[in-house]
DOKE-610731 format. One record per residue: residue number from 1; residue in three letters; chain; x, z, y of N, C-alpha, C in turn. Coordinates in steps of 0.2 Angstrom, whole numbers, padded with zeros to 4 digits, m for minus. Atoms other than C-alpha are relative to their C-alpha. Example, Ala and Ser with C-alpha at 12.3 -4.5 7.8 and 13.67 -1.06 7.14 Angstrom:
<nulos>
k:r:c:n.X:n.Z:n.Y:ca.X:ca.Z:ca.Y:c.X:c.Z:c.Y
1:ALA:A:0004:0000:m0006:0062:0039:m0022:0004:0000:0006
2:SER:A:m0004:m0001:m0006:0068:0036:m0005:m0004:0003:0005
</nulos>
This chain:
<nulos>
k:r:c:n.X:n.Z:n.Y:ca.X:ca.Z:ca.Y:c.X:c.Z:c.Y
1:UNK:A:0000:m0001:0007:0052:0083:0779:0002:m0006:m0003
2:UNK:A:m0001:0005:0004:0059:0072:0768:0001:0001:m0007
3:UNK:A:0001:m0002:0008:0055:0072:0748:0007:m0003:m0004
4:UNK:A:m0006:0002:0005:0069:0072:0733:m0004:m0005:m0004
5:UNK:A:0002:0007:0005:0068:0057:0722:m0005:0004:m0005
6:UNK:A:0002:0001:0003:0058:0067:0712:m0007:0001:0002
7:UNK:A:0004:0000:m0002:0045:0069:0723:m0002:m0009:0005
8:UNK:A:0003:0008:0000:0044:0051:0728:m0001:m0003:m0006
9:UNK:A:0002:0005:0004:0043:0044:0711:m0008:0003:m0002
10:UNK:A:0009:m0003:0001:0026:0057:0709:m0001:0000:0005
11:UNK:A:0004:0004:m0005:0021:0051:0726:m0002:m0005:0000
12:UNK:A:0003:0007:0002:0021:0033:0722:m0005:0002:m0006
13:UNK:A:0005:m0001:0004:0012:0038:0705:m0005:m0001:0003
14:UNK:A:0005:m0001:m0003:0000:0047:0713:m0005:m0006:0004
15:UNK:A:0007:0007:m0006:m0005:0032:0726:m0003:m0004:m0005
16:UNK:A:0000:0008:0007:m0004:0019:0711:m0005:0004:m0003
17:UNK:A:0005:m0003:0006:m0017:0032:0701:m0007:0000:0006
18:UNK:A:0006:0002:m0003:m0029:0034:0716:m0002:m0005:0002
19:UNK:A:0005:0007:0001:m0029:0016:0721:m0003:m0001:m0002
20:UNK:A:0002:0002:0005:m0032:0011:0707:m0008:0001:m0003
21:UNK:A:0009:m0004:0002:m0048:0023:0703:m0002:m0001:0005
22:UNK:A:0005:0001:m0005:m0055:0018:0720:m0003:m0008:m0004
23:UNK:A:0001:0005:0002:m0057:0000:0712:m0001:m0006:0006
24:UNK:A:m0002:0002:m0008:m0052:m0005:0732:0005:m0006:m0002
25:UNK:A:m0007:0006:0000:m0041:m0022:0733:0005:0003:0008
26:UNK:A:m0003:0000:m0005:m0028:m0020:0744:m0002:m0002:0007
27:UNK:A:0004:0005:m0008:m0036:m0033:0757:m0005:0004:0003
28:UNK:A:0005:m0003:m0002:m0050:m0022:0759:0003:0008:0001
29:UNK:A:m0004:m0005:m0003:m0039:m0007:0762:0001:m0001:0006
30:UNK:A:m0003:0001:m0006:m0030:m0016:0774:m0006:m0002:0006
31:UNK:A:0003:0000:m0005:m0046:m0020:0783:m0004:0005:0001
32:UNK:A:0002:m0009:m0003:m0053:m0003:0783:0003:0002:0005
33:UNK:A:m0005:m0007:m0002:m0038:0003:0789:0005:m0004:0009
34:UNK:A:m0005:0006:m0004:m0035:m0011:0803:0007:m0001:0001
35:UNK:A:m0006:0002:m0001:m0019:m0017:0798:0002:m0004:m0005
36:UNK:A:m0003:0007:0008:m0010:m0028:0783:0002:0000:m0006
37:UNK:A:0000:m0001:0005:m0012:m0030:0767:0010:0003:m0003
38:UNK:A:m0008:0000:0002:0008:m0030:0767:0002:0006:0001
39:UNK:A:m0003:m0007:m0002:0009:m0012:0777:m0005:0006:m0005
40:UNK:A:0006:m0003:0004:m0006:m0006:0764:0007:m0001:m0007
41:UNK:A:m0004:0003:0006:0008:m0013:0750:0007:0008:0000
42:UNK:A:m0005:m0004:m0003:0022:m0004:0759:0001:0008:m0001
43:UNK:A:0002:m0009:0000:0015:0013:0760:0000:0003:m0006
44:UNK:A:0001:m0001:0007:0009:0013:0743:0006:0002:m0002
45:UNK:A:m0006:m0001:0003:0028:0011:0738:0004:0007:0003
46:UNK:A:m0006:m0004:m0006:0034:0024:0752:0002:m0005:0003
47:UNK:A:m0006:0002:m0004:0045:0012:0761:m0007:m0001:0008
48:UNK:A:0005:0000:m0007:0036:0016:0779:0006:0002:0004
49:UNK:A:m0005:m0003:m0005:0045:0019:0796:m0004:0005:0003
50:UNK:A:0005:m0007:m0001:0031:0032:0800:m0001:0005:m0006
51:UNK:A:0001:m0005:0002:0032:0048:0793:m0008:0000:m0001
52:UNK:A:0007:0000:0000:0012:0049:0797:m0003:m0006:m0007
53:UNK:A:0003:0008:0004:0008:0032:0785:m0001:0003:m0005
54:UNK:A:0003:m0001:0009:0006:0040:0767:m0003:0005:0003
55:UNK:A:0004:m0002:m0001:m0002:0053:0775:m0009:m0002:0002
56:UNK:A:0007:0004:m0001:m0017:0041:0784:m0003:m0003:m0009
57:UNK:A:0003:0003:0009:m0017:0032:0766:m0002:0005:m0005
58:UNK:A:0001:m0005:0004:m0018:0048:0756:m0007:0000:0001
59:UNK:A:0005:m0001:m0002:m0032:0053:0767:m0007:m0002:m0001
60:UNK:A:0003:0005:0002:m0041:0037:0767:m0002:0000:m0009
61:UNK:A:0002:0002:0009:m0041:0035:0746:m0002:0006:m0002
62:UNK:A:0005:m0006:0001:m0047:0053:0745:m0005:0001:0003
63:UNK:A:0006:0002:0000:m0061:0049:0755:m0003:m0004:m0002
64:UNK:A:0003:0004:0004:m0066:0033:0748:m0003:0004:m0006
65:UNK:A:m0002:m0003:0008:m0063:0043:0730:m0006:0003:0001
66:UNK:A:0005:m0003:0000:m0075:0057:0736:m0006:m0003:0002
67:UNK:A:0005:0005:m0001:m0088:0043:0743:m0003:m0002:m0007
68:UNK:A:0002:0005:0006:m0088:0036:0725:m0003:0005:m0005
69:UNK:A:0002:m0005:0003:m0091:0053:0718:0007:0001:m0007
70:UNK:A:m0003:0001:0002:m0077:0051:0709:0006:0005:0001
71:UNK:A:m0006:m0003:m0003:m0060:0063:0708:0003:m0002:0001
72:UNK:A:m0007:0002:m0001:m0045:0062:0716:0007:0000:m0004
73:UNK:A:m0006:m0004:0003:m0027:0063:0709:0004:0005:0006
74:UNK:A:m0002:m0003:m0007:m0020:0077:0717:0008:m0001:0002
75:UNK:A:m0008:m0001:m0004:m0004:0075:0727:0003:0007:m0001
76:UNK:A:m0004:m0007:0001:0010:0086:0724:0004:0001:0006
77:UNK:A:m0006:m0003:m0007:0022:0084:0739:m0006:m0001:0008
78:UNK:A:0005:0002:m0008:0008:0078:0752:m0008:0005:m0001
79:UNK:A:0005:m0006:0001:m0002:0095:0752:0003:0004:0006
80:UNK:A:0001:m0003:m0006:m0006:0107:0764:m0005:m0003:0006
81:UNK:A:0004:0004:m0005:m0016:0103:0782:0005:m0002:0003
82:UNK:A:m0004:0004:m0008:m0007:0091:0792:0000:0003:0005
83:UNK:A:0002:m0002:m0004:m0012:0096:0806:0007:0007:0003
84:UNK:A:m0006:m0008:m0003:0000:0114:0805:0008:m0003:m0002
85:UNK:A:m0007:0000:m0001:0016:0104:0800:0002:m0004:0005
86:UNK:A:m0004:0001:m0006:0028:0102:0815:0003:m0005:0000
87:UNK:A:m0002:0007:0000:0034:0085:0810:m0002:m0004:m0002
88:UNK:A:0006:0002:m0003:0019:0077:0811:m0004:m0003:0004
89:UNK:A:0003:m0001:m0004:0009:0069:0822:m0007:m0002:0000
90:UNK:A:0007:m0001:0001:m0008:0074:0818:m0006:m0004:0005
91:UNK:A:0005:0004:m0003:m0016:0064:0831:0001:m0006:m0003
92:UNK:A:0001:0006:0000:m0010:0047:0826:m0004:m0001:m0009
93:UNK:A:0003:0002:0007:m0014:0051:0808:m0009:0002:0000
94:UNK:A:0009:m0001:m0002:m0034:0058:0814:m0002:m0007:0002
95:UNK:A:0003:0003:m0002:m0034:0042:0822:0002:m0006:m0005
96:UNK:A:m0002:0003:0006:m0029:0032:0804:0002:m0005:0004
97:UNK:A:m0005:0007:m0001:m0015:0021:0812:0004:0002:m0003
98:UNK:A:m0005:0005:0004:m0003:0012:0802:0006:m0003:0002
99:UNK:A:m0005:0008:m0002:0013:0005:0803:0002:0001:0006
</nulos>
């Protein structure tokens, strides 16, 4: 699956709106999520060579979110259960790898 520009520029959004409300530094993403502040950076922006990566992050900043009690921004194009689309690979993203 691949999103039209108009679904990447409200994908980026969305990441930038729930960062943000998590009150998480990036560094501290990246060591949650065992990997680098730089592919924590990447992701946010979209530019990933994993289809799975803004999926783990979404997931991620949706859990933290609800941890803090706090709402989420709801995603528009990254919805649904992973798990049932076919160009996915639902294990690497249950297992939050990166990159």
């Amino acid at each position: 699956m691949s999103l039209n520009p108009q679904q990447i520029s409200d994908t980026k959004r969305e990441f930038q709106e729930n960062f943000e409300q998590t009150g998480l530094s990036i560094e501290q993403i990246a060591v949650d999520l065992n990997t680098t502040p730089a592919i924590i950076e990447d992701t946010l922006n979209l530019n990933v060579s994993r289809i799975e990566d803004p999926w783990v992050l979404k997931n991620y900043l949706e859990a933290e979110l609800s941890a803090q009690g706090k709402p989420a921004v709801s995603f528009t194009a990254l919805v649904g259960d992973y798990h049932r689309h076919w160009f996915l690979n639902s294990c690497r993203i249950d297992k939050k790898k990166l990159g």
